[in-house]
C-alpha positions as CSV (number, residue, x, y, z in Angstrom):
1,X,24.8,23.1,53.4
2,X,27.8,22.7,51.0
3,X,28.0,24.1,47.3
4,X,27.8,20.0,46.2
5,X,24.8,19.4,48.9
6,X,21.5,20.3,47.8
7,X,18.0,19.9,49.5
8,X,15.1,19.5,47.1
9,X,11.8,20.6,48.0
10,X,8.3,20.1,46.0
11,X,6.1,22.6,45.0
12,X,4.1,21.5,47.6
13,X,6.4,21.6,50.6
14,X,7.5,25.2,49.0
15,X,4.0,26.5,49.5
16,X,3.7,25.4,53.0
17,X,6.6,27.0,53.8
18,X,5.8,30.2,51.7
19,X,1.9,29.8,53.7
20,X,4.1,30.2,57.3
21,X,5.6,33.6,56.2
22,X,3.8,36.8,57.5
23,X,1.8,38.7,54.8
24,X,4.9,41.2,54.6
25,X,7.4,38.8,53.9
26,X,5.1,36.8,51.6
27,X,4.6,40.3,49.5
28,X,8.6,40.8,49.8
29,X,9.4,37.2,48.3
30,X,7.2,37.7,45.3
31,X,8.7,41.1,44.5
32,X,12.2,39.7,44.6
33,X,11.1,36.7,42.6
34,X,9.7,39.3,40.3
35,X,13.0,40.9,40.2
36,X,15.2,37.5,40.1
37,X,12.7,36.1,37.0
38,X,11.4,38.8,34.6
39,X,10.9,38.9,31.0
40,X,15.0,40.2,30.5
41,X,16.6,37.5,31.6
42,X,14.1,34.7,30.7
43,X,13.6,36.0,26.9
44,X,11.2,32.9,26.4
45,X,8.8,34.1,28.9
46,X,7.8,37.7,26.4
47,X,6.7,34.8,24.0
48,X,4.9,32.2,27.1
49,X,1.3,31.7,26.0
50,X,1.0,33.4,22.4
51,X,-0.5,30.6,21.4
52,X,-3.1,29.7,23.7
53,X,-6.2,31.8,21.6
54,X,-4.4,30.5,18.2
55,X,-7.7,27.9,16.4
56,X,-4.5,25.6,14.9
57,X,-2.8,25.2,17.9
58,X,-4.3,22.0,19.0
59,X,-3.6,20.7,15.3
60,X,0.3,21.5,15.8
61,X,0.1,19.9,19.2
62,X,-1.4,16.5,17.5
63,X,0.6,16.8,14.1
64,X,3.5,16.8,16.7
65,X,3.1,14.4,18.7
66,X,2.2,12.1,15.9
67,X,5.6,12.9,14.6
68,X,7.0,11.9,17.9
69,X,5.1,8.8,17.4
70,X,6.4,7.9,13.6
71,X,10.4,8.6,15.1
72,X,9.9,6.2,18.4
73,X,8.4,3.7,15.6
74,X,10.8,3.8,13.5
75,X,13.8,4.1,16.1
76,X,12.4,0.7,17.3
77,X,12.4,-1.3,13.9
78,X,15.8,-0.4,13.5
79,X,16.6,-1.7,16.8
């Protein structure tokens, strides 16, 4: 496969193929993913889920996608 040829798999397909490995391998895959994604190099995942517990965080989610709501309108009235 060249650098401009890609194959795209889904998460689906990716777990069957993960699910054929042996045990060993499987454990050596997710401790080199653990090594290729950690918090260093992906700085947004220290702050992934902080939110989750938060009481007003389904009030952000709504006030936000209401928001969403009031630009789409008023990006089609101008149209």
């Amino acid at each position: 496969m060249t650098n401009t040829q890609s194959k795209k798999y889904s998460i689906d397909q990716i777990r069957e193929i993960i699910a054929t490995l042996t045990p060993e391998d499987q454990v050596k895959l997710w401790q080199w993913l653990g090594e290729e994604i950690n918090p260093s190099q992906q700085p947004w995942l220290k702050t992934a889920g902080i939110f989750k517990d938060d009481p007003h965080f389904e009030d952000v989610k709504r006030y936000i996608n209401e928001y969403r709501q009031e630009i789409e309108e008023s990006e089609e009235s101008e149209s």
